[in-house]
KENU-263344 format. One record per residue: residue number from 1; x, y, z of N, C-alpha, C, O in turn. Coordinates in steps of 0.02 Angstrom, whole numbers, plus 50000, padded with zeros to 5 digits. Layout:
BEGIN
NUM/X/Y/Z/X/Y/Z/X/Y/Z/X/Y/Z
...
***
This chain:
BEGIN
1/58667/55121/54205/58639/55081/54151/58653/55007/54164/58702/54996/54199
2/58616/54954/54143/58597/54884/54171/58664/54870/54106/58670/54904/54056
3/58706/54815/54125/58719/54772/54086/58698/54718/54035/58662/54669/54046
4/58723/54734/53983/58683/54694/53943/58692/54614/53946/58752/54612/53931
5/58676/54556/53955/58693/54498/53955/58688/54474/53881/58640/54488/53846
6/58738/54438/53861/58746/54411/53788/58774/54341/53786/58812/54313/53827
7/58748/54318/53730/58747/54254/53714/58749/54232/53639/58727/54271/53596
8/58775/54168/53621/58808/54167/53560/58804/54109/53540/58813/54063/53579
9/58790/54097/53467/58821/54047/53439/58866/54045/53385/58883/54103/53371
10/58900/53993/53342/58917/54032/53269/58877/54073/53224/58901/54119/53192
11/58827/54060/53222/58791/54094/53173/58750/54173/53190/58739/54219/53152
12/58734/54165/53266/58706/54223/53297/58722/54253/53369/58741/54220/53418
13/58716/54295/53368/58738/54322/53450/58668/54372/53461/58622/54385/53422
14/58683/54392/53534/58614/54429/53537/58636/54445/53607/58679/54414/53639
15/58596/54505/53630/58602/54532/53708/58547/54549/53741/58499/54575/53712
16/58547/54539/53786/58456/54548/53845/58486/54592/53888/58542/54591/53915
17/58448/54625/53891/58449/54679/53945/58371/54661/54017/58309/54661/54012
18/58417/54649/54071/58391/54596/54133/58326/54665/54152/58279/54651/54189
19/58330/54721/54127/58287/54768/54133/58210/54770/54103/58186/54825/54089
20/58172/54710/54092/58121/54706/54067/58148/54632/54041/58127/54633/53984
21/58166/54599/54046/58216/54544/54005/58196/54554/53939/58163/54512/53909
22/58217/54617/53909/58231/54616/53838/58268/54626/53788/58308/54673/53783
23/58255/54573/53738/58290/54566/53684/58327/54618/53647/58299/54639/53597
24/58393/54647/53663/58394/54726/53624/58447/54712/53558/58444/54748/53508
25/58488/54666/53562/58514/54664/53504/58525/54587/53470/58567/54551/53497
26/58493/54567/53420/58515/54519/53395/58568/54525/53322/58563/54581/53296
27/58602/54492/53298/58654/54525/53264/58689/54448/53237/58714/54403/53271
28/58678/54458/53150/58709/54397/53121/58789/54403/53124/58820/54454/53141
29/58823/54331/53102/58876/54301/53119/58936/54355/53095/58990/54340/53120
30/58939/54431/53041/58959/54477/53021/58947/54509/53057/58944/54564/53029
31/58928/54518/53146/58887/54571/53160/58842/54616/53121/58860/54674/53131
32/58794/54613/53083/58761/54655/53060/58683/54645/53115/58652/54596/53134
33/58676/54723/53124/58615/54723/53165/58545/54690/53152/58514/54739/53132
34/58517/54657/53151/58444/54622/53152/58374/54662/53183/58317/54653/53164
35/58398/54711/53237/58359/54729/53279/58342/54814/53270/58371/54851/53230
36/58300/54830/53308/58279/54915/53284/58345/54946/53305/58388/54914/53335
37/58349/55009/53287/58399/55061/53294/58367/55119/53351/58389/55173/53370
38/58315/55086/53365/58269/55127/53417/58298/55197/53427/58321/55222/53478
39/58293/55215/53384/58279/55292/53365/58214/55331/53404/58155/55317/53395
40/58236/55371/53438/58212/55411/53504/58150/55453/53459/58097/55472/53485
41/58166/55464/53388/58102/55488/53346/58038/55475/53370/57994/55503/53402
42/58051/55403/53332/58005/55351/53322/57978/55301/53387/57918/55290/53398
43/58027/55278/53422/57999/55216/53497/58086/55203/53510/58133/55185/53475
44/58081/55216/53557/58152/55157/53594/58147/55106/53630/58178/55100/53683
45/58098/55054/53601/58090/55021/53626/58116/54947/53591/58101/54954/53531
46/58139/54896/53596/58165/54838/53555/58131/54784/53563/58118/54759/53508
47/58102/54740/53628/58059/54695/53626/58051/54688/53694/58078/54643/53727
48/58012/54732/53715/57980/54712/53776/57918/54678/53784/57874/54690/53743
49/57904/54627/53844/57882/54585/53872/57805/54616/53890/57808/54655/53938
50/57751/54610/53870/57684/54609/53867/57649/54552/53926/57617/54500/53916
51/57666/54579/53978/57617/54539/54052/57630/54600/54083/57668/54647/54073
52/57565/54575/54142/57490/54513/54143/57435/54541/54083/57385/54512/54061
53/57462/54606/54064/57391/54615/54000/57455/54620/53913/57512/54609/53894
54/57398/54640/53897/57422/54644/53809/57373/54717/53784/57312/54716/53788
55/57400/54759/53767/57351/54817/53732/57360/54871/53816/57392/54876/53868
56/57292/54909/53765/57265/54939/53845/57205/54913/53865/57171/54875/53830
57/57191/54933/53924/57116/54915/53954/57073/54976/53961/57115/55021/53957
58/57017/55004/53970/56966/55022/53971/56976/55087/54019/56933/55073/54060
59/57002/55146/54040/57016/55204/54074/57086/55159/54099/57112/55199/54138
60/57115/55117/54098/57179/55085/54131/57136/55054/54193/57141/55087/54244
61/57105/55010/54196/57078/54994/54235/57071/54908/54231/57031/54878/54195
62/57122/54877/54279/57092/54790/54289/57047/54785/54331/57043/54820/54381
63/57002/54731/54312/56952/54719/54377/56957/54653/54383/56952/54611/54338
64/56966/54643/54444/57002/54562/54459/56920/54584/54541/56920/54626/54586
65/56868/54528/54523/56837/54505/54570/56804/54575/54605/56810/54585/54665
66/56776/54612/54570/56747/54678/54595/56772/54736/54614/56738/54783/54635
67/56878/54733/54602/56907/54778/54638/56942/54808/54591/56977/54780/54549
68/56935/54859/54595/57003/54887/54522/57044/54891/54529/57051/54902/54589
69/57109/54891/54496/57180/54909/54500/57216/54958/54444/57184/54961/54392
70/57255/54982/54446/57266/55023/54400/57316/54969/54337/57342/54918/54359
71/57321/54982/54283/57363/54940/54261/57371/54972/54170/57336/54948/54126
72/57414/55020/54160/57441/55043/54112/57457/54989/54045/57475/54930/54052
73/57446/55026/53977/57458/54976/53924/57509/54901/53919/57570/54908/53914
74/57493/54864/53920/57535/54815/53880/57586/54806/53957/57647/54807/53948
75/57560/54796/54035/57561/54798/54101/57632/54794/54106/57666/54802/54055
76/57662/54782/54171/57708/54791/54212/57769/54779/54204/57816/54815/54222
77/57774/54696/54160/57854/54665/54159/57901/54716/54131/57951/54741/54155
78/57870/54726/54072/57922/54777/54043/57974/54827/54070/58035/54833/54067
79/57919/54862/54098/57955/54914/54180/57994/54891/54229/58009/54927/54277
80/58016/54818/54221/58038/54819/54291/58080/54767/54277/58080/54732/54226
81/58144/54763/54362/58206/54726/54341/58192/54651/54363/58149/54626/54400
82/58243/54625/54326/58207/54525/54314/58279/54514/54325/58323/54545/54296
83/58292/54455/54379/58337/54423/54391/58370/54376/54358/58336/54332/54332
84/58435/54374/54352/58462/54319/54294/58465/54267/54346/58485/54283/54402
85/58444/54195/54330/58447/54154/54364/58509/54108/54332/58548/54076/54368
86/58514/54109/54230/58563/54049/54227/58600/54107/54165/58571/54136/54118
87/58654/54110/54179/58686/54131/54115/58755/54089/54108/58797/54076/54151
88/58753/54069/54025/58802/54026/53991/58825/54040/53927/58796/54087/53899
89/58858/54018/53903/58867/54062/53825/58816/54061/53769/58808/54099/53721
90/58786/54008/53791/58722/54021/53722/58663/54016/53765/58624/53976/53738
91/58638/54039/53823/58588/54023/53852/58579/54077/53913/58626/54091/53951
92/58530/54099/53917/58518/54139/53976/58444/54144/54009/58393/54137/53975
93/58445/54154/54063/58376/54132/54113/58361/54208/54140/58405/54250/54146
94/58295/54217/54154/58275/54303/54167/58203/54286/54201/58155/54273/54166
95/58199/54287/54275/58157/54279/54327/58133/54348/54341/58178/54390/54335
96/58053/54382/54365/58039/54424/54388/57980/54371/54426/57956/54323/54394
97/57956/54386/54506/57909/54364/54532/57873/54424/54586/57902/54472/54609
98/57798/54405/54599/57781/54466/54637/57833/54496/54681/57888/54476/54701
99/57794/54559/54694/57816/54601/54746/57761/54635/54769/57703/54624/54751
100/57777/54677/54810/57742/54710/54841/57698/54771/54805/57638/54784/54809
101/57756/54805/54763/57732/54842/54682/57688/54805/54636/57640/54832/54608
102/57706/54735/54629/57658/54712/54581/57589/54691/54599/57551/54682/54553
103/57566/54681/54665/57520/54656/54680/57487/54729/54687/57426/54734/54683
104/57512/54765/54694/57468/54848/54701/57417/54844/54637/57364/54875/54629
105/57439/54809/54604/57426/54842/54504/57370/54758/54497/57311/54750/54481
106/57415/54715/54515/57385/54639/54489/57390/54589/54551/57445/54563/54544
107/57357/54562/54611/57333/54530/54674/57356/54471/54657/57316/54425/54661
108/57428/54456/54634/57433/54381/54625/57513/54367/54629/57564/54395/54609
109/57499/54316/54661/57578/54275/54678/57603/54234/54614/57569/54188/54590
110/57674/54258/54586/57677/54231/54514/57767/54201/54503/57807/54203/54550
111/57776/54188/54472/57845/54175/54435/57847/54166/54366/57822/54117/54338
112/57883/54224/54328/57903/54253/54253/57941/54215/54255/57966/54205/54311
113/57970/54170/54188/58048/54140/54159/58031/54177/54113/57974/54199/54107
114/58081/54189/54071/58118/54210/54012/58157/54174/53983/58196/54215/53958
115/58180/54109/53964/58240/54076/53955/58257/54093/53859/58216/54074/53817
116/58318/54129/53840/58335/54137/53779/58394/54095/53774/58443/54098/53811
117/58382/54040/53705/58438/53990/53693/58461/54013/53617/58419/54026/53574
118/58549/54016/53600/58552/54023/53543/58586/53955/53524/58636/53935/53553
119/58549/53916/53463/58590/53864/53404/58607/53867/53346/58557/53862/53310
120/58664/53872/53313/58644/53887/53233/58637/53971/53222/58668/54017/53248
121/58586/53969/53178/58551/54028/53170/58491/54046/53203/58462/54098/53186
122/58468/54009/53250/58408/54014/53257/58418/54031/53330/58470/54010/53353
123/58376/54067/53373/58348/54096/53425/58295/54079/53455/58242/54097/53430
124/58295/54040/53519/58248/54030/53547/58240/54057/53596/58288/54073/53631
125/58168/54074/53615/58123/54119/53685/58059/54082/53706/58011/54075/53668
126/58061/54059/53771/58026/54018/53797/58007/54068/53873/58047/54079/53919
127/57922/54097/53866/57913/54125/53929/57883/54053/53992/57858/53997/53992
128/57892/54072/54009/57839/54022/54079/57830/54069/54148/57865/54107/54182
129/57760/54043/54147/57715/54092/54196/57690/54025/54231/57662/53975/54210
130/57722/54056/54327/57696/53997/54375/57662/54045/54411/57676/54103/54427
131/57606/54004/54421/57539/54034/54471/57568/53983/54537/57571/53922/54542
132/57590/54048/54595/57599/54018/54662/57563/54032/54698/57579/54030/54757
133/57497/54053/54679/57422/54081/54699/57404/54003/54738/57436/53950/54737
134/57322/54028/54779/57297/53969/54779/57227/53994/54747/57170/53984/54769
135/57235/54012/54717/57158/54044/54680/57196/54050/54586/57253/54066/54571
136/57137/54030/54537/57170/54038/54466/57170/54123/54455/57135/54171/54473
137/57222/54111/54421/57264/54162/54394/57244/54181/54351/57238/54134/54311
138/57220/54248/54321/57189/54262/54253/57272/54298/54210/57321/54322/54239
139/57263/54292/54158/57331/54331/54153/57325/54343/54052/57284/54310/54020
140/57369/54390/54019/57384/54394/53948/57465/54385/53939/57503/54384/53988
141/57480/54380/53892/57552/54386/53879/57560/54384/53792/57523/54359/53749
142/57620/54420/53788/57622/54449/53721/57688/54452/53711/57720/54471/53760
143/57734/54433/53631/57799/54477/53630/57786/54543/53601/57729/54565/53598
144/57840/54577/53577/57828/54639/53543/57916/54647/53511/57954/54695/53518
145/57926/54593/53481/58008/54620/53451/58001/54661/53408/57945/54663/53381
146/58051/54705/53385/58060/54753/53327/58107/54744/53273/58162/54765/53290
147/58107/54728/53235/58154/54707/53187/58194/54768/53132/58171/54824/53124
148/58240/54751/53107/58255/54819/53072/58223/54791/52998/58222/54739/52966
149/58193/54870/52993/58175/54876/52935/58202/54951/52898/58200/55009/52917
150/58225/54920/52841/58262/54891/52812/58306/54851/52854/58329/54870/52907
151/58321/54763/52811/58351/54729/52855/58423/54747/52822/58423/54773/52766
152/58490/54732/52857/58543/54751/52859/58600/54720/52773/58661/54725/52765
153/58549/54693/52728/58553/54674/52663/58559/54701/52606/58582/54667/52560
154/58542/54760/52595/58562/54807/52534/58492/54796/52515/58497/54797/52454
155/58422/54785/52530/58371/54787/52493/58326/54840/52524/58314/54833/52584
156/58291/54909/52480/58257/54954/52515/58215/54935/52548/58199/54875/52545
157/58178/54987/52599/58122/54961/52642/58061/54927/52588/58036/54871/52596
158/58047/54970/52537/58000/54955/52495/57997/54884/52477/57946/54852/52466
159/58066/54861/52475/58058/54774/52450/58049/54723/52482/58046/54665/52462
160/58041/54754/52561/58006/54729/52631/57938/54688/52628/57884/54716/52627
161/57948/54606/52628/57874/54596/52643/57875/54535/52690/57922/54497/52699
162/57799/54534/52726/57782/54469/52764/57752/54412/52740/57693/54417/52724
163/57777/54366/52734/57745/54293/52714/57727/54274/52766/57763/54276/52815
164/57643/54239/52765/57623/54207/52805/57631/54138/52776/57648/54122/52719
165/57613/54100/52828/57625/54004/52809/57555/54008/52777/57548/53993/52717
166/57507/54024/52811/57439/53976/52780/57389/54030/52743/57407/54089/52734
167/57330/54008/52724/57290/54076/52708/57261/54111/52770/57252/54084/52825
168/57244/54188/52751/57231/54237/52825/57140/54252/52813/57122/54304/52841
169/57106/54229/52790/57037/54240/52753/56994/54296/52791/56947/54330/52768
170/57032/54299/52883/56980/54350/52908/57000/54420/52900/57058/54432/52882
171/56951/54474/52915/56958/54542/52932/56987/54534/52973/56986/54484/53008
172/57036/54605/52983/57071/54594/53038/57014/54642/53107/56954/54653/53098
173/57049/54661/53164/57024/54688/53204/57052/54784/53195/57107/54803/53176
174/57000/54823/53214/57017/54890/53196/57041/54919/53291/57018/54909/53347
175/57097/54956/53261/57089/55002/53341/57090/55066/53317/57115/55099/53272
176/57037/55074/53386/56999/55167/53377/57039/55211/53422/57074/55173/53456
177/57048/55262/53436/57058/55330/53474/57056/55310/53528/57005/55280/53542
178/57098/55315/53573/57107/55273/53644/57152/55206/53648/57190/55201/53697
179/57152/55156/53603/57200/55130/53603/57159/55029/53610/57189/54976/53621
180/57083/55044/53599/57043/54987/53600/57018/54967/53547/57026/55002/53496
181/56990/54919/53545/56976/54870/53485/56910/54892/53460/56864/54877/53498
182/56891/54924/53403/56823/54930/53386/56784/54869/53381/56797/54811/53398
183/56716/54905/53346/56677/54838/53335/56684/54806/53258/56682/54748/53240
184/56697/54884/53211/56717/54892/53138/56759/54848/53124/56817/54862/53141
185/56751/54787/53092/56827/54757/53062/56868/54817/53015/56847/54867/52986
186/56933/54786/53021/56966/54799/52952/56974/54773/52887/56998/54717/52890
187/56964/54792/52831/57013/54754/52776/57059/54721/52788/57103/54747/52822
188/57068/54657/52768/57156/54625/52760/57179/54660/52686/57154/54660/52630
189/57264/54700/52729/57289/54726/52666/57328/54666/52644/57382/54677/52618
190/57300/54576/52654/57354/54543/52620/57342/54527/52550/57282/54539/52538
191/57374/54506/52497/57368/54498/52433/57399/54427/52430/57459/54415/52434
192/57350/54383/52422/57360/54311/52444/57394/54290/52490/57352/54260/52523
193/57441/54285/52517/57484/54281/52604/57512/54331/52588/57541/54334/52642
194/57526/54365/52567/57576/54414/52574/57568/54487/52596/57520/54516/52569
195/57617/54537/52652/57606/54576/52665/57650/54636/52638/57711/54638/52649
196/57622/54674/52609/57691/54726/52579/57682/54756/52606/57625/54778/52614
197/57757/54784/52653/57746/54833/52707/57763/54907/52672/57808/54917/52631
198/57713/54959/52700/57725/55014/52655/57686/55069/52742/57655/55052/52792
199/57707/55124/52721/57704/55154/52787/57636/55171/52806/57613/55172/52863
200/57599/55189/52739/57517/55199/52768/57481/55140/52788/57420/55145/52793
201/57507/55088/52799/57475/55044/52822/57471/55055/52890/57416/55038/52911
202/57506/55075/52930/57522/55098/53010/57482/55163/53020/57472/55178/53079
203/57461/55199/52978/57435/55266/53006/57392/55269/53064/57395/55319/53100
204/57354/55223/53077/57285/55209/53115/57317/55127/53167/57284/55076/53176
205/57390/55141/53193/57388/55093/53222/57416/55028/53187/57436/55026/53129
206/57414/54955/53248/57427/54894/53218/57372/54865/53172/57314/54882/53164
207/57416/54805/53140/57365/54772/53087/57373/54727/53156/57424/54715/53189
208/57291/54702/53167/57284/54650/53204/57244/54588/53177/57188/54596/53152
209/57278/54518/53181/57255/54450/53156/57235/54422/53202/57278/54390/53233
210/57154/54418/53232/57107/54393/53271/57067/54368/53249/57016/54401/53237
211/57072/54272/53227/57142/54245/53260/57182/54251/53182/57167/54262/53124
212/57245/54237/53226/57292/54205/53156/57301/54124/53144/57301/54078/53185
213/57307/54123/53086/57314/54059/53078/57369/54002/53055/57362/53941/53049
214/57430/54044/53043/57489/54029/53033/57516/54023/53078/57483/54043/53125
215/57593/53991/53103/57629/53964/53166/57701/53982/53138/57749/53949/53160
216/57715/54038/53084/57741/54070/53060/57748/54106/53015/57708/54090/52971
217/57785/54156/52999/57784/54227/52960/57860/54204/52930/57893/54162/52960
218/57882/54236/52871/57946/54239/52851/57951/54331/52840/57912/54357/52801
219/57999/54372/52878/58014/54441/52842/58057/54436/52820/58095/54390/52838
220/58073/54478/52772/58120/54510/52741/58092/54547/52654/58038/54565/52631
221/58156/54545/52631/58161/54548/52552/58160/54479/52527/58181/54430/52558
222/58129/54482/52453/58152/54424/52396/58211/54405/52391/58222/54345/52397
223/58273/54454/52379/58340/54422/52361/58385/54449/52430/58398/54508/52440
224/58405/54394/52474/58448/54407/52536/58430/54357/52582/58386/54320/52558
225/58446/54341/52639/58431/54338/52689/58348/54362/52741/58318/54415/52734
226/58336/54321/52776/58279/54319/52778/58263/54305/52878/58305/54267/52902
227/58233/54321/52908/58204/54295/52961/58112/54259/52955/58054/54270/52939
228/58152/54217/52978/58084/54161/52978/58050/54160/53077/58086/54129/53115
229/58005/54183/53098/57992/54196/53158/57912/54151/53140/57863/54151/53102
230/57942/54116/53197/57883/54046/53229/57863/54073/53299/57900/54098/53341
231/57763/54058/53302/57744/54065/53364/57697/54017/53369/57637/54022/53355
232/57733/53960/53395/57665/53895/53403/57624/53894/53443/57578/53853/53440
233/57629/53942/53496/57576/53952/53553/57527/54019/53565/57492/54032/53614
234/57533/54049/53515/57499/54107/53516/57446/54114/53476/57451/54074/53429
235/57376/54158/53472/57323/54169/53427/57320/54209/53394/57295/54193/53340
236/57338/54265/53399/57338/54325/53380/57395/54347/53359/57447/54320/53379
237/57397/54398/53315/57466/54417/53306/57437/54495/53274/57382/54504/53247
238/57476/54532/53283/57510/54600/53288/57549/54629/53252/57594/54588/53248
239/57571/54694/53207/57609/54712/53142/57608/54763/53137/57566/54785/53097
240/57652/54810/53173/57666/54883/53187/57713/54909/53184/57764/54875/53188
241/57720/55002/53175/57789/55033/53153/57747/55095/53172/57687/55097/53183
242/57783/55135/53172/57764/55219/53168/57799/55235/53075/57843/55201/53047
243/57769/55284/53052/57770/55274/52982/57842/55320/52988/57854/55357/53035
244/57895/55304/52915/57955/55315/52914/57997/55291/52983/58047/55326/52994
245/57989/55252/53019/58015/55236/53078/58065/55165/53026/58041/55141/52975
246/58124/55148/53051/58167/55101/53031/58166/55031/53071/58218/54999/53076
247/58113/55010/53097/58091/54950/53117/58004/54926/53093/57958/54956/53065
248/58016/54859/53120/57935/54831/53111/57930/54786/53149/57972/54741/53146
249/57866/54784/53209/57873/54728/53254/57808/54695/53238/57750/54715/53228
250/57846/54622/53240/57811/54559/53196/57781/54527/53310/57824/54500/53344
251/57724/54536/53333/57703/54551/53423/57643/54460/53393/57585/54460/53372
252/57680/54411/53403/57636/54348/53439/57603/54365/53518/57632/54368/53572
253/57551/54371/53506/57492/54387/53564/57468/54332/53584/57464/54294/53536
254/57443/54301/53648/57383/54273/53679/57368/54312/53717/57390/54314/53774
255/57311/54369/53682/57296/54421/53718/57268/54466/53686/57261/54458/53625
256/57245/54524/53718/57220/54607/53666/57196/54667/53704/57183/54666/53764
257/57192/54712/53671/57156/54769/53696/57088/54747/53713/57055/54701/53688
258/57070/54794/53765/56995/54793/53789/56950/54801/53719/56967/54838/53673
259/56900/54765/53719/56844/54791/53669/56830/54869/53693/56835/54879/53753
260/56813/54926/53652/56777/54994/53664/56742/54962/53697/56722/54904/53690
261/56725/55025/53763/56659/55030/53806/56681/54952/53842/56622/54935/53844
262/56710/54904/53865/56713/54868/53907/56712/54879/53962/56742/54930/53979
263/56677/54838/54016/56670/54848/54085/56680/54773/54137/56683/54763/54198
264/56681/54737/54089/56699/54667/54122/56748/54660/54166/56792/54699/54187
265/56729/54592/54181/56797/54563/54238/56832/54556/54197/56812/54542/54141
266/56908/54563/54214/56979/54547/54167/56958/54455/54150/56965/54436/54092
267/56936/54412/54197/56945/54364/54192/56898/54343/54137/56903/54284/54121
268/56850/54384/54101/56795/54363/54069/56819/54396/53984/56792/54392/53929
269/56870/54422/54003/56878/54460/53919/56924/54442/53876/56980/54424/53895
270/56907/54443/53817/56942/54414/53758/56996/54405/53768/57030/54450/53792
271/57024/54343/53753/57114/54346/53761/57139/54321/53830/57200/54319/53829
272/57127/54311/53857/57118/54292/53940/57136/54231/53945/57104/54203/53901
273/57182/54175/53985/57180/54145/53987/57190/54119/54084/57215/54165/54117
274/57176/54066/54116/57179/54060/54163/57236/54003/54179/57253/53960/54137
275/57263/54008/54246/57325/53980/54263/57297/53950/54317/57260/53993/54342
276/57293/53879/54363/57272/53845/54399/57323/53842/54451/57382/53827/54442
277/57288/53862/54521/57347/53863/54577/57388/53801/54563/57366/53745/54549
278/57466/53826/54571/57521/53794/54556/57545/53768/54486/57600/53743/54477
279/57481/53779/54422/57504/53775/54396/57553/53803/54349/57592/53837/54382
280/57574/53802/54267/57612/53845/54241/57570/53862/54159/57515/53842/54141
281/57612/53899/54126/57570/53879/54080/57648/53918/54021/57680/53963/54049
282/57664/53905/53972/57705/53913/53905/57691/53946/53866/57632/53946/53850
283/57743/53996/53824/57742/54007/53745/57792/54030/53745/57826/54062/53786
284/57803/54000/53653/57863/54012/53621/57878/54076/53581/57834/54119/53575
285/57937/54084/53554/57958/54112/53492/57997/54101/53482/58040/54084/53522
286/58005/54105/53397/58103/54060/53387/58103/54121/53321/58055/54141/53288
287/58157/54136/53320/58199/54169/53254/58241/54137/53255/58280/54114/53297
288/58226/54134/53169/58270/54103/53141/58319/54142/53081/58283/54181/53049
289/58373/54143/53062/58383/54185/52998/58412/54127/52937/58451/54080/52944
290/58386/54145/52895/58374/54098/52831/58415/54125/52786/58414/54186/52777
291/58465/54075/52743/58502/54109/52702/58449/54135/52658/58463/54171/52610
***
């Protein structure tokens, strides 16, 4: 089993596991857990890393320039081990770059950061993606943290809700059987910003916000403690659980599932963004916990 690397401030501590560089435990200044209990039921999964895609694609299939590659949901980083480049007490660095494995799946010369900083209460995650290509880089990237739900406060799941910052006015996006984006919108189950999380909302999958329009969410309960989670660089956002499962992952996307029936170039489909030989390109996330 990988060591966990941990890092701290007064107010928060937290541990990465260099095995996907993910986030597996964050935990206020009482130690009380913040993070899923990843219960083998439900997902054991805590917040893994969403590159070079986001969702699934179309039979698992990338097509980069007429050639296919195989490339499984929500692609590769996750699966695989990432080098610590800086570890300090409140700060840690988490490198993965091609290999020989990765170019089987995705034809491109790359460099993953991960850098997680803790101040205060608050938590910062800064990815950066360098294209050491000489050709642009098509690429997605996504988080997917899990939070505990019920948070570790004495308030039932039921008193669980999401505040968005701004108004959400669109339908959201529906996913069908297979694991792709219909053409059908959804209903927004919000009730002016607000999301009351309740378990049939998950039956049929994530609630997806394409686009979103907020640059943050507040979860929790009314009376307690609170996480306030900022994503200034992302479009989309994501809001999933398996029903009775004891987490909820609040997934900032620049990215998505294939549309149904897609056949395009990866480089031409929704969510896509391109990386210019040598260049890089950013996104954030910060948790914060709020008295």
């Amino acid at each position: 089993m990988t060591d966990l690397i941990e890092i701290a401030s007064s107010g928060l501590s937290a541990a990465i596991n260099p095995f996907g560089a993910e986030l597996t435990h964050l935990r206020d200044a009482d130690g009380r857990e913040l993070m899923t209990d990843a219960d083998p039921a439900f997902w054991t999964g805590h917040a893994p890393i969403l590159f070079p895609i986001v969702g699934r694609l179309n039979n698992d299939i990338l097509r980069i320039d007429s050639t296919d590659y195989p490339m499984k949901q929500h692609g590769f980083a996750r699966r695989m081990p990432f080098t610590v480049t800086v570890q300090e007490p409140d700060r840690a660095v988490f490198r993965l770059t091609d290999s020989e494995e990765t170019c089987a799946a995705y034809p491109f010369a790359f460099a993953l950061d991960l850098a997680f900083h803790i101040h205060g209460t608050t938590l910062d995650i800064e990815a950066r993606i360098e294209n050491r290509g000489a050709t642009a880089m098509p690429a997605s990237f996504g988080w997917h943290p899990a939070f505990a739900w019920p948070l570790p406060y004495g308030a039932v799941r039921e008193d669980h809700r999401i505040l968005f910052e701004t108004d959400e006015p669109d339908p959201l996006k529906q996913i069908v059987p297979g694991g792709l984006i219909g053409a059908t919108p959804r209903p927004s189950p919000l009730v002016g910003r607000t999301l009351h999380l309740r378990d049939d909302l998950f039956t049929n999958d994530a609630l997806i916000w394409d686009p979103v329009r907020s640059r943050h969410v507040i979860y929790g309960a009314p009376t307690g403690p609170q996480l306030d989670i900022a994503f200034p660089d992302t479009s989309k956002l994501g809001i999933w659980t398996r029903p009775g499962a004891h987490f909820i992952c609040i997934e900032p996307w620049h990215g998505i599932a294939d549309p149904a029936g897609y056949t395009g170039a990866f480089r031409d489909k929704p969510g896509v963004f391109e990386i210019a030989p040598g260049g890089t390109w950013k996104c954030a996330l910060d948790v914060t916990l709020r008295p």
